[in-house]
TIDOVEX-364124 format. One record per residue (C-alpha): x, y, z; residue number from 1. Coordinates in steps of 0.5 Angstrom, whole numbers, plus 500, padded with zeros to 3 digits. Layout:
<pts>
pt X: X | Y: Y | Z: Z | nr: NUM
...
</pts>
This chain:
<pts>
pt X: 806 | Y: 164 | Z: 683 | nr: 1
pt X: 809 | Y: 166 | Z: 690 | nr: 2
pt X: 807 | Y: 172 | Z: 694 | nr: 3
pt X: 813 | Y: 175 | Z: 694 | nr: 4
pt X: 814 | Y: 174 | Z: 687 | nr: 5
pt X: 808 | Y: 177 | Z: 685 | nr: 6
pt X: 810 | Y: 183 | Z: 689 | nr: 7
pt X: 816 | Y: 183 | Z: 686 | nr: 8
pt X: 814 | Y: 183 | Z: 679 | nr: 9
pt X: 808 | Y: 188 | Z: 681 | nr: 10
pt X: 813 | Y: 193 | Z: 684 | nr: 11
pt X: 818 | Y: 192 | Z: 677 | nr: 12
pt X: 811 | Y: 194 | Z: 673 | nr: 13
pt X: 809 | Y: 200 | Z: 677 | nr: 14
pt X: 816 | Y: 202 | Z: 676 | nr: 15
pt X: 816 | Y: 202 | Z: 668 | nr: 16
pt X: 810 | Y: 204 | Z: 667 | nr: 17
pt X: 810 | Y: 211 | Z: 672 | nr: 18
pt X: 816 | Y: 213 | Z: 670 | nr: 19
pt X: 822 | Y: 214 | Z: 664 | nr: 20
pt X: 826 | Y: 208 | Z: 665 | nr: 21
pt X: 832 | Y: 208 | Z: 659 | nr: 22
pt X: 835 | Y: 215 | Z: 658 | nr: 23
pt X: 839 | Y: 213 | Z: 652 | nr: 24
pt X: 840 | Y: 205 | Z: 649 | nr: 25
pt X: 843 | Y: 200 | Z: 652 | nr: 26
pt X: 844 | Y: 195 | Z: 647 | nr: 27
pt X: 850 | Y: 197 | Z: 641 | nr: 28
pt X: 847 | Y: 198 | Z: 635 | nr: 29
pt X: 853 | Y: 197 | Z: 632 | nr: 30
pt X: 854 | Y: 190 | Z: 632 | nr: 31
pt X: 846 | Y: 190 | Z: 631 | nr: 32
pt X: 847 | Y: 194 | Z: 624 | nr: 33
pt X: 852 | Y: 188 | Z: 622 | nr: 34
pt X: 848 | Y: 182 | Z: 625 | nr: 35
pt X: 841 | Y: 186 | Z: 620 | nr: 36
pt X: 843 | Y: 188 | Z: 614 | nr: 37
pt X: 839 | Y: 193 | Z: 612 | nr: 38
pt X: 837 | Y: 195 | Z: 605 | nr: 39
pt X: 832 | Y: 200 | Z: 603 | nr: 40
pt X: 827 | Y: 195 | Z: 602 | nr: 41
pt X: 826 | Y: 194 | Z: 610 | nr: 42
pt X: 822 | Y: 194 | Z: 615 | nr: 43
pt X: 824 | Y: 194 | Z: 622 | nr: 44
pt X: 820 | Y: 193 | Z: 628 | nr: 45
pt X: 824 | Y: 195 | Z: 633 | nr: 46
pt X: 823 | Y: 196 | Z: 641 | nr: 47
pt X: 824 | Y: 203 | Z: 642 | nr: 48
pt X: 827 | Y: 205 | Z: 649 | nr: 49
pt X: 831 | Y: 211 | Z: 648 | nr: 50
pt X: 830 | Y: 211 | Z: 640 | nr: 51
pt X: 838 | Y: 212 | Z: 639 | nr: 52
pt X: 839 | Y: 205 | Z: 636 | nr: 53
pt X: 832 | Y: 207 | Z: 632 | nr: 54
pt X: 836 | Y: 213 | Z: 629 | nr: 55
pt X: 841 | Y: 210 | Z: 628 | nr: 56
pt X: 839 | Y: 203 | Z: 624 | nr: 57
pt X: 835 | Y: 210 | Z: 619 | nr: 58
pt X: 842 | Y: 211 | Z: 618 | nr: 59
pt X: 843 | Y: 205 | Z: 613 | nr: 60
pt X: 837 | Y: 207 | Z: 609 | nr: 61
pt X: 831 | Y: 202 | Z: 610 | nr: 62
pt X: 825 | Y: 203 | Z: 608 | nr: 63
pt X: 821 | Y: 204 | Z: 615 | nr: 64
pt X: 823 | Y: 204 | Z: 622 | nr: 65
pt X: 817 | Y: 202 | Z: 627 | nr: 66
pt X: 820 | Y: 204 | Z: 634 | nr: 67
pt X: 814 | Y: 200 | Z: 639 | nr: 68
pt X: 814 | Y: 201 | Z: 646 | nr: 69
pt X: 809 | Y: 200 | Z: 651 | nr: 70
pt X: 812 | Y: 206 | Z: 656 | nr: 71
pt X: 810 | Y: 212 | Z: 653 | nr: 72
pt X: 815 | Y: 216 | Z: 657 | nr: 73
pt X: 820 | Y: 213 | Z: 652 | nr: 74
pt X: 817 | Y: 215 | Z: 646 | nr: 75
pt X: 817 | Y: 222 | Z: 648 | nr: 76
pt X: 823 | Y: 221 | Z: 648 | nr: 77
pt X: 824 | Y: 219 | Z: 642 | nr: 78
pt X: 819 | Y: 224 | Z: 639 | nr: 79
pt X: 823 | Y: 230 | Z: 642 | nr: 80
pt X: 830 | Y: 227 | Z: 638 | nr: 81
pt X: 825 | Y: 227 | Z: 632 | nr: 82
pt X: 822 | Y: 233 | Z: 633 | nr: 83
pt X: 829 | Y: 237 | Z: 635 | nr: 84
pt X: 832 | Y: 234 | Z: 628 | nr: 85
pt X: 826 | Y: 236 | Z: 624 | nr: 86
pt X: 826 | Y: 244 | Z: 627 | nr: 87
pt X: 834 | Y: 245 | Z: 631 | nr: 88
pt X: 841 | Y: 247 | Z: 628 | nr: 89
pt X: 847 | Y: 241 | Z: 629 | nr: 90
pt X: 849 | Y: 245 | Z: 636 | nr: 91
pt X: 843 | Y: 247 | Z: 639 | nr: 92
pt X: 841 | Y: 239 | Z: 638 | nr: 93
pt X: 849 | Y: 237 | Z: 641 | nr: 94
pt X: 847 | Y: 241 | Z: 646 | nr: 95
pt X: 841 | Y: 238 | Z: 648 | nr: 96
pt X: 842 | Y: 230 | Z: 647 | nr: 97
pt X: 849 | Y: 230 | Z: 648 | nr: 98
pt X: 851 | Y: 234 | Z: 653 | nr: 99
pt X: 844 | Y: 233 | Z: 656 | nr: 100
pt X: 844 | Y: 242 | Z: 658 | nr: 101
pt X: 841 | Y: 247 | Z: 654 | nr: 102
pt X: 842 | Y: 254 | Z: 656 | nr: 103
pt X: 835 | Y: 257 | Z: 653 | nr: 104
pt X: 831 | Y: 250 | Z: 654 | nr: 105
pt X: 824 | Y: 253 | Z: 656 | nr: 106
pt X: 825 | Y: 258 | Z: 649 | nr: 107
pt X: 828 | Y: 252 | Z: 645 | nr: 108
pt X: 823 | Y: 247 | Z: 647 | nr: 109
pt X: 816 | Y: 253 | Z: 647 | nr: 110
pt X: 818 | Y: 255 | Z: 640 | nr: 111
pt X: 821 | Y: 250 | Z: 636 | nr: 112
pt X: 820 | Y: 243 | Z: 639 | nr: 113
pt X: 813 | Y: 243 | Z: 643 | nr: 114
pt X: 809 | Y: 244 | Z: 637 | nr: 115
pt X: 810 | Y: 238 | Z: 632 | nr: 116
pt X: 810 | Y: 232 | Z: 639 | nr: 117
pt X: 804 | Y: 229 | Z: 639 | nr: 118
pt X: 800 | Y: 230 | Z: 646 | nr: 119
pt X: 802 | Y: 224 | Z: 650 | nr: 120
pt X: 810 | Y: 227 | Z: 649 | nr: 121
pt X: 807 | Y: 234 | Z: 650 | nr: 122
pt X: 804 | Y: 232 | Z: 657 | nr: 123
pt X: 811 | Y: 229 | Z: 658 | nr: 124
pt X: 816 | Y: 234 | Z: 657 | nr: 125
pt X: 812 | Y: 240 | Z: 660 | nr: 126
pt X: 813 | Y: 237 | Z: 666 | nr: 127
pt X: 819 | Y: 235 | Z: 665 | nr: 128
pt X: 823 | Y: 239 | Z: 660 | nr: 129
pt X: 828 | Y: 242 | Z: 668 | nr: 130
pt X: 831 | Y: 235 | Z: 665 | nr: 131
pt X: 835 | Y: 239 | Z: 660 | nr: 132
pt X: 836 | Y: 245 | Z: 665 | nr: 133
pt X: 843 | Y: 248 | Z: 666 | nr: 134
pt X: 840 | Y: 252 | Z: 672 | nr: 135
pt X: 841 | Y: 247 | Z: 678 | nr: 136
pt X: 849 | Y: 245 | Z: 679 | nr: 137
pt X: 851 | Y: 238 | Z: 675 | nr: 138
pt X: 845 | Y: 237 | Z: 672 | nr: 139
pt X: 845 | Y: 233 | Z: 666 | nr: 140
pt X: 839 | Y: 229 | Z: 662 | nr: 141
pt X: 843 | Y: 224 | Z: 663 | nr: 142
pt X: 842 | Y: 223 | Z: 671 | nr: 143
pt X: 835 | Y: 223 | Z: 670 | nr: 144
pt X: 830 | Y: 216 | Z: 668 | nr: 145
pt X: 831 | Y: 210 | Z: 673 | nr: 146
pt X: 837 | Y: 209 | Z: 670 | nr: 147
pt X: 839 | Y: 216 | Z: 671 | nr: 148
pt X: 839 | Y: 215 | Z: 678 | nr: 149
pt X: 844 | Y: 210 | Z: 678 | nr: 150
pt X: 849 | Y: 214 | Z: 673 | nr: 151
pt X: 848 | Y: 220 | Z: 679 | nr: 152
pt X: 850 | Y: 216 | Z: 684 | nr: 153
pt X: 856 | Y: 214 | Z: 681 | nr: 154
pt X: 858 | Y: 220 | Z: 679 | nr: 155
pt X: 857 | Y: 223 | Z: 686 | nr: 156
pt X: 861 | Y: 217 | Z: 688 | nr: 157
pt X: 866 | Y: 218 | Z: 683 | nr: 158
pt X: 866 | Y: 226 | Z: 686 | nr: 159
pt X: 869 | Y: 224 | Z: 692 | nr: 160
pt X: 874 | Y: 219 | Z: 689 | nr: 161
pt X: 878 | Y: 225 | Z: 685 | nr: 162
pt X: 883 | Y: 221 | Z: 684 | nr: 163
pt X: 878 | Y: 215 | Z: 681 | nr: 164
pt X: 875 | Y: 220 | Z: 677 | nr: 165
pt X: 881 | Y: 222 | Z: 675 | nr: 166
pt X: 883 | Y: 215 | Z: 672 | nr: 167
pt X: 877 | Y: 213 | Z: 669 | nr: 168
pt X: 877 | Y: 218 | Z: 665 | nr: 169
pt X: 885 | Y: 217 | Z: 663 | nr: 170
pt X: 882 | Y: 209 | Z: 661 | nr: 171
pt X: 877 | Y: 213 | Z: 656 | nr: 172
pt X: 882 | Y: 217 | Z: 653 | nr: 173
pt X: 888 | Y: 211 | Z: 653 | nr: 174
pt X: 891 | Y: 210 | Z: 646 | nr: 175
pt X: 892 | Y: 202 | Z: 647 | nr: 176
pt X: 889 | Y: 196 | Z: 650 | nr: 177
pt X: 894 | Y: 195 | Z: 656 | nr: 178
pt X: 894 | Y: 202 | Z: 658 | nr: 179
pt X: 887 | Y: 201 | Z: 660 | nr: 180
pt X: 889 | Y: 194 | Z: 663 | nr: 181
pt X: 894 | Y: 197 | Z: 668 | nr: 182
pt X: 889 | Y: 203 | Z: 669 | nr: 183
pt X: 884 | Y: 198 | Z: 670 | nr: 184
pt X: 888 | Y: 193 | Z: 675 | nr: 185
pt X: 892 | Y: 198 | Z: 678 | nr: 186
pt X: 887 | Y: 201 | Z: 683 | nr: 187
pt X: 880 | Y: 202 | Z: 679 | nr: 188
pt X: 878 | Y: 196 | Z: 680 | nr: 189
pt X: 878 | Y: 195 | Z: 687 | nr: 190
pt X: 876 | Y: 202 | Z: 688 | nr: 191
pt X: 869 | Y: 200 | Z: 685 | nr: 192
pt X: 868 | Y: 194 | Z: 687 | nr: 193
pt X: 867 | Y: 195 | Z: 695 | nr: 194
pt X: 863 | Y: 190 | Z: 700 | nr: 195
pt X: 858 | Y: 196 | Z: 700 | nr: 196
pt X: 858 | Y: 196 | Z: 691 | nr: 197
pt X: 856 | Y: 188 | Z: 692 | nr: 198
pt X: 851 | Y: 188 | Z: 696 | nr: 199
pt X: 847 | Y: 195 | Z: 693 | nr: 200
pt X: 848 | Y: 192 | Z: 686 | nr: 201
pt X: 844 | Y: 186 | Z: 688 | nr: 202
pt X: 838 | Y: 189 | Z: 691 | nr: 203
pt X: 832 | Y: 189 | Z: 688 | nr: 204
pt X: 832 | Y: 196 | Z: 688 | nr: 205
pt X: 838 | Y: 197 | Z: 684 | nr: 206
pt X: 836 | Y: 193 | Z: 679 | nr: 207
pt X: 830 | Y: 195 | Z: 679 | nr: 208
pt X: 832 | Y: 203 | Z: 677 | nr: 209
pt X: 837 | Y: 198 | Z: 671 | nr: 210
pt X: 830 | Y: 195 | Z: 668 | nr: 211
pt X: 832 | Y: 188 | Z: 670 | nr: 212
pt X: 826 | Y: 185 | Z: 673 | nr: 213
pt X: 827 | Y: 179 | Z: 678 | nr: 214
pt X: 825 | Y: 174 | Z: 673 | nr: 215
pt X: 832 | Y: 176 | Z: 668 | nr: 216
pt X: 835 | Y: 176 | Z: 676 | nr: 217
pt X: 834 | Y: 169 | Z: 677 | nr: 218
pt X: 836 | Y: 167 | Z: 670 | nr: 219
pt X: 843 | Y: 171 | Z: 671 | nr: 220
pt X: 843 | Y: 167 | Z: 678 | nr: 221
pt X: 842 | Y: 159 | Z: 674 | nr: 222
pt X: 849 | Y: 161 | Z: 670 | nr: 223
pt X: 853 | Y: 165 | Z: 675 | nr: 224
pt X: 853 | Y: 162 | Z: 682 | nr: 225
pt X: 856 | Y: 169 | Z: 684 | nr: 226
pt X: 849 | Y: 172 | Z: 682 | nr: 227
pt X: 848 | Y: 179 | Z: 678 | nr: 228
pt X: 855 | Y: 181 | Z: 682 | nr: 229
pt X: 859 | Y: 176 | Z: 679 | nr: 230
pt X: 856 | Y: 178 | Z: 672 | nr: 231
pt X: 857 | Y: 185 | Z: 673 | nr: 232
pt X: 864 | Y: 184 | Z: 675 | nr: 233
pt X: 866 | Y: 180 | Z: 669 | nr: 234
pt X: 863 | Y: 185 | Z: 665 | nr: 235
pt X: 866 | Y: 191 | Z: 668 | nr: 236
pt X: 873 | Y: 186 | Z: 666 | nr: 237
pt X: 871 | Y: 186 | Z: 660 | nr: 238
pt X: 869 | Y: 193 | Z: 657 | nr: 239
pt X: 875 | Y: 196 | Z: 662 | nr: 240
pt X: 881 | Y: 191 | Z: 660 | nr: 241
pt X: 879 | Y: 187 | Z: 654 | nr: 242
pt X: 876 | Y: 192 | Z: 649 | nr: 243
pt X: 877 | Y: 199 | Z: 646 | nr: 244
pt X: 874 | Y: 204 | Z: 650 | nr: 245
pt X: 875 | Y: 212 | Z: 646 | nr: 246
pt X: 868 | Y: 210 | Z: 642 | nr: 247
pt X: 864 | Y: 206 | Z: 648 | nr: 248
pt X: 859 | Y: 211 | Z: 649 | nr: 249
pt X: 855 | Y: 207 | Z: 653 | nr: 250
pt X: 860 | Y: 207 | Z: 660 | nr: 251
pt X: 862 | Y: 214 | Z: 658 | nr: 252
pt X: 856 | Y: 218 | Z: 659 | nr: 253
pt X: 854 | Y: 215 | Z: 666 | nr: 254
pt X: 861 | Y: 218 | Z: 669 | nr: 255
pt X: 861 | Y: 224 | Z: 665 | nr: 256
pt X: 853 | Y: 225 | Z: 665 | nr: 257
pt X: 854 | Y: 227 | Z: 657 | nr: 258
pt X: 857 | Y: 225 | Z: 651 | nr: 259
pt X: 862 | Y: 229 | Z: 648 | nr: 260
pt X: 864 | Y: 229 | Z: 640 | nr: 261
pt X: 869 | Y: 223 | Z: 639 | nr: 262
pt X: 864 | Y: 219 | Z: 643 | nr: 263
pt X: 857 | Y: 220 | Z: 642 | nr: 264
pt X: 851 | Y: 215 | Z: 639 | nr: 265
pt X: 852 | Y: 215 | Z: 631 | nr: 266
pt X: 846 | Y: 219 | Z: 631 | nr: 267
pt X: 849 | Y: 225 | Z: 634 | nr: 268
pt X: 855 | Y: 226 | Z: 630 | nr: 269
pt X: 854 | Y: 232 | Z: 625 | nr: 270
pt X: 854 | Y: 228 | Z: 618 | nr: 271
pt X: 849 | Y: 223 | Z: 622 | nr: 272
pt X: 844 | Y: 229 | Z: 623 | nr: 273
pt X: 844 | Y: 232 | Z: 617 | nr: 274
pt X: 843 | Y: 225 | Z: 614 | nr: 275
pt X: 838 | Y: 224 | Z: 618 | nr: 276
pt X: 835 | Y: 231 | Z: 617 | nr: 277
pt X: 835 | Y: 231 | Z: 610 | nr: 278
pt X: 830 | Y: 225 | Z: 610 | nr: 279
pt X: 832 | Y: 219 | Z: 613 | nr: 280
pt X: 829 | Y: 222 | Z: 620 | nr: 281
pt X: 821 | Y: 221 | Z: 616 | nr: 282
pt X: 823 | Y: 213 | Z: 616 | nr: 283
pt X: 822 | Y: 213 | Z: 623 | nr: 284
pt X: 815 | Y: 213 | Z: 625 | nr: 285
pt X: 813 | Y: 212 | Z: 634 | nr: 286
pt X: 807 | Y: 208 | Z: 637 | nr: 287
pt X: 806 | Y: 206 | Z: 644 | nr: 288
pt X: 804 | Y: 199 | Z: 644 | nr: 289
pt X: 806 | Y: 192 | Z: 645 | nr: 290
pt X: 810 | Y: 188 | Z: 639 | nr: 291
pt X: 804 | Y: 184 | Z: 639 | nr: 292
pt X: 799 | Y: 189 | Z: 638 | nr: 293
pt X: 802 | Y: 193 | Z: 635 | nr: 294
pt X: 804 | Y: 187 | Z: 630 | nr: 295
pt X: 796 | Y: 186 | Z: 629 | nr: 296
pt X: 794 | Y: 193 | Z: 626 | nr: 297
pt X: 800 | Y: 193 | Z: 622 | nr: 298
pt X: 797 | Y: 192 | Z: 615 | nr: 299
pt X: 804 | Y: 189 | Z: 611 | nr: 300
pt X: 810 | Y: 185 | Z: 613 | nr: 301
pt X: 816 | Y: 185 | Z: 617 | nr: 302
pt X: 823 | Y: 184 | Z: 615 | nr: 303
pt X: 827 | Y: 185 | Z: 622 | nr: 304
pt X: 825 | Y: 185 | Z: 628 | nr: 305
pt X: 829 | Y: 188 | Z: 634 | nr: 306
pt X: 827 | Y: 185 | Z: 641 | nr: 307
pt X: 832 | Y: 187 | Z: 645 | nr: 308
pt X: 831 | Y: 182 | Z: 652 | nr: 309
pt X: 824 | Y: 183 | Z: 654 | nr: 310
pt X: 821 | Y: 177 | Z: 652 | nr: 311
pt X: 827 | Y: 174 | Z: 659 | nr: 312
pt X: 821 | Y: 177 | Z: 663 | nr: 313
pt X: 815 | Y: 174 | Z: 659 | nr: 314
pt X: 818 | Y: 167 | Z: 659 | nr: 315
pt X: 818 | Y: 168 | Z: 667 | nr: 316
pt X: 812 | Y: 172 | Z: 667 | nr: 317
pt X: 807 | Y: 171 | Z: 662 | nr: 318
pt X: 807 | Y: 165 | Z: 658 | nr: 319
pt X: 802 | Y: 166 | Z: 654 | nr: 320
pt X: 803 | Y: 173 | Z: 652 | nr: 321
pt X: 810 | Y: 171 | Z: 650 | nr: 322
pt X: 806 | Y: 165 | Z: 645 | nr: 323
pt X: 802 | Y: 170 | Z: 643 | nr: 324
pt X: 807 | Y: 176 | Z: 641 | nr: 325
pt X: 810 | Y: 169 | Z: 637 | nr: 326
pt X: 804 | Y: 167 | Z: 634 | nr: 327
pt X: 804 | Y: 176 | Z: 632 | nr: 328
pt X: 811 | Y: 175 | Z: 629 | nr: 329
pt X: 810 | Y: 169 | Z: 624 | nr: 330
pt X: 803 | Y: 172 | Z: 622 | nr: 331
pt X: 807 | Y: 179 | Z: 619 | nr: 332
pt X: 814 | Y: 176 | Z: 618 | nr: 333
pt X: 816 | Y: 176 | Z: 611 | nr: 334
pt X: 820 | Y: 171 | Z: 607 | nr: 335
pt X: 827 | Y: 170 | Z: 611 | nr: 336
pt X: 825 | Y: 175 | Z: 615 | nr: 337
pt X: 831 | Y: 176 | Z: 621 | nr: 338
pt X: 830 | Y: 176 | Z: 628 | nr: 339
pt X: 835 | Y: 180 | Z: 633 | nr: 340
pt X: 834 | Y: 178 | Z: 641 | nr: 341
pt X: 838 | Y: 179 | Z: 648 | nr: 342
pt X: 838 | Y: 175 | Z: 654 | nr: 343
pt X: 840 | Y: 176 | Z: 661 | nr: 344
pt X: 842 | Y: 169 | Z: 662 | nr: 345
pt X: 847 | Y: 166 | Z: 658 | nr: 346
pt X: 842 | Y: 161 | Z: 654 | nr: 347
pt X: 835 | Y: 163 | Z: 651 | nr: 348
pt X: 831 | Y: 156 | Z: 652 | nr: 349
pt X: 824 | Y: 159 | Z: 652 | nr: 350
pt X: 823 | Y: 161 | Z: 645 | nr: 351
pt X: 824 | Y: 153 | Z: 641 | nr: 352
pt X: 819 | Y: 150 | Z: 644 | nr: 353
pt X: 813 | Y: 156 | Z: 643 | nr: 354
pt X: 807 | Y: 152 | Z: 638 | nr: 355
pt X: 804 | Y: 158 | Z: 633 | nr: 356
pt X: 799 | Y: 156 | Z: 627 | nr: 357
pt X: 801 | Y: 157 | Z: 621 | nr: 358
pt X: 797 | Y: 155 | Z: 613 | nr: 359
pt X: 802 | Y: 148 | Z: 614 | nr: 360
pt X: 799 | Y: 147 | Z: 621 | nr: 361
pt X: 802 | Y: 146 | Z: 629 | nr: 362
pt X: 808 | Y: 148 | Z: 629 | nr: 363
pt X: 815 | Y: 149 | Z: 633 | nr: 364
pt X: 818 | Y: 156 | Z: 633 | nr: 365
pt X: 824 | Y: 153 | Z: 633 | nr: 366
pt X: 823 | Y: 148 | Z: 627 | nr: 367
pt X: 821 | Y: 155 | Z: 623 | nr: 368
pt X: 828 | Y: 159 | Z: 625 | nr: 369
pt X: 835 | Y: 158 | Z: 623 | nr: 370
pt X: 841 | Y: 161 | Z: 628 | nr: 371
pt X: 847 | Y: 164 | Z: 625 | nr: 372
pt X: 851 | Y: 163 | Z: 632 | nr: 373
pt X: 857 | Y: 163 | Z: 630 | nr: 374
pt X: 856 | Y: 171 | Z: 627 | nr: 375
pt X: 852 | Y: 172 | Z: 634 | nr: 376
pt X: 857 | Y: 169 | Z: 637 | nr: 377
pt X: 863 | Y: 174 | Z: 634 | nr: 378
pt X: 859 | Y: 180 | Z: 635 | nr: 379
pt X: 857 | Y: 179 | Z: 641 | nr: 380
pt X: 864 | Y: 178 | Z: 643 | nr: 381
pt X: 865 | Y: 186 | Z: 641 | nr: 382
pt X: 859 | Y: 188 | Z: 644 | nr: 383
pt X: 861 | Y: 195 | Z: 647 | nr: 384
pt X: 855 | Y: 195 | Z: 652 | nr: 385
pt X: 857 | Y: 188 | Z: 653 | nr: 386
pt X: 851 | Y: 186 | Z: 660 | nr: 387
pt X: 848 | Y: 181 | Z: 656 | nr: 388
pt X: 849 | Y: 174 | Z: 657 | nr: 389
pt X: 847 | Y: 171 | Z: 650 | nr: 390
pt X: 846 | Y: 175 | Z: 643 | nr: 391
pt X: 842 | Y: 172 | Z: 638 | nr: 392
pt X: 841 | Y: 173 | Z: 630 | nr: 393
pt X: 835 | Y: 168 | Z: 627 | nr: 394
pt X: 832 | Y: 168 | Z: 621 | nr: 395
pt X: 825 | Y: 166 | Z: 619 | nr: 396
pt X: 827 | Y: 159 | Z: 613 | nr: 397
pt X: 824 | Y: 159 | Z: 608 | nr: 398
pt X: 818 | Y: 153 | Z: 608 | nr: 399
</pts>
């Protein structure tokens, strides 16, 4: 490995492991909920990020979520969501996880919340708890994290655009497709895409504080002879002009620094949260640690497993934490277990060849799993969030 890729992957690990990266999900657990087809009989190992997509998978009853990260920062975050379901009215819960502001926080979060977190996310939200505080002005949850910086940037860019700021929020409001077009065409576009916005979206830094480490990089770069830039730009395209945008809360959130009621994560709608409160939020368990080693101390079977896109930096990276985190999969999947996993490239070509033992011998993963490609490929299509170049439903054959 060269030096300055071995700096570059050393400052994308201190990055993630020194600091809250995802404030919420950035993977739609909508099409995700289609492509896993849960039943009570499930277990879900999922990569906990934010933990919204966790809470939302709860909402189809499965018989336990395992949300695994190794950042300890994103498991409190999950904590304080679990904890604030356990022990908070609807409100005070909205207010915290949806405007990301609460008037009382200090009180709320002594009293109510700090008591049921486990150590590790006590340590974290004592230090960070002003992340919520309505005392500093615009301050929001969500222009916290590394990803929140890039949201507060883009909102403090959009506060001295009134009038682009006052356009983006009528293409979220728009009844219909076409006005969101015209929006979009008409002048947002090029009022985001300036020479300035290119060359800082490209940087390391930037995409760095977006949780894309330069091995997804140089992925993005062999499909898309314009790099990162490019595939942001045709995202952009898509979600602004393609694809309805009254329920993407993914986007919202990063202009407005909040959700608002019609346009927030399942998890955060009243009915949702007394679901979720009423028992299914006890299916949720947390644990920091890897998939694979976690995997290893789990003493039953896995039936879906949500890897989102963090084996991108392990094929580039760490071949053989990859091939052992396969070998951890096919030891605890159960019959026909399904598989769910997110590229920044527009191709996966890493996991087929993996070799992993089984009672039968050597084996191929490829030779182990069957793709839905074209279910993958219809909901990718429909993806809100829509920053991946590839989505893939693979399920375990049966030997």
């Amino acid at each position: 490995m060269g030096i300055v890729k071995a700096m570059s992957n050393t400052a994308f690990r201190y990055m993630h492991t020194h600091n809250l990266v995802y404030n919420t999900c950035w993977e739609d657990p909508r099409i995700d909920r289609v492509a896993l087809d849960l039943n009570e009989n499930d277990e879900v190992l999922v990569i906990t990020s934010a933990g919204c997509n966790a809470l939302d998978y709860a909402l189809d009853g499965p018989r336990r979520i395992h949300a695994v990260d190794m950042n300890p920062r994103q498991n409190a975050v999950l904590e304080l969501k679990l904890a604030g379901i356990r022990r908070l009215d609807y409100d005070s819960f909205f207010r915290i996880f949806g405007r990301g502001r609460l008037d009382d926080a200090d009180r709320i979060y002594g009293e109510r919340l700090r008591p049921v977190l486990s150590q590790s996310a006590r340590e974290f939200w004592d230090r960070h708890l002003y992340y919520f505080s309505t005392g500093r002005p615009r301050n929001s949850y969500y222009f916290h994290g590394t990803t929140g910086l890039i949201a507060r940037l883009i909102s403090r860019h959009l506060d001295g655009k009134p009038e682009v700021r006052l356009g983006v929020t009528q293409m979220f409001m728009a009844d219909n497709i076409e006005r969101q077009r015209e929006l979009y065409y008409g002048f947002i576009r090029n009022a985001i895409w300036t020479p300035i916005m290119r060359r800082l979206i490209c940087t390391d830094f930037a995409l760095y504080l977006a949780g894309v480490p330069k091995a997804q990089r140089e992925q993005v770069e062999r499909h898309f002879p314009g790099g990162v830039a490019q595939l942001m730009e045709q995202c952009l395209d898509a979600v602004f002009a393609e694809l309805p945008l009254r329920d993407n809360y993914f986007w919202w959130v990063y202009f407005a620094g909040g959700y608002s009621r019609h346009c927030c994560p399942e998890y955060l709608k009243e009915q949702n949260f007394l679901r979720l409160k009423d028992g299914l939020v006890d299916r949720v368990t947390v644990a920091t640690d890897t998939v694979e080693g976690y995997l290893r101390r789990h003493p039953g079977q896995i039936s879906r497993f949500v890897l989102l896109d963090h084996m991108d930096w392990l094929a580039s990276h760490r071949q053989d934490w990859l091939q052992s985190e396969w070998q951890a999969i096919v030891d605890k999947a159960a019959p026909n277990a399904r598989v769910l996993f997110r590229s920044g490239g527009m191709k996966v070509d890493y996991v087929d060849p993996l070799i992993v033992q089984t009672p039968g011998g050597s084996r191929r993963v490829g030779e182990m799993l069957r793709y839905n490609h074209e279910l993958a490929a219809e909901l990718h299509a429909r993806d809100r969030v829509h920053m991946y170049g590839c989505f893939h439903i693979a399920d375990f054959a049966a030997a």
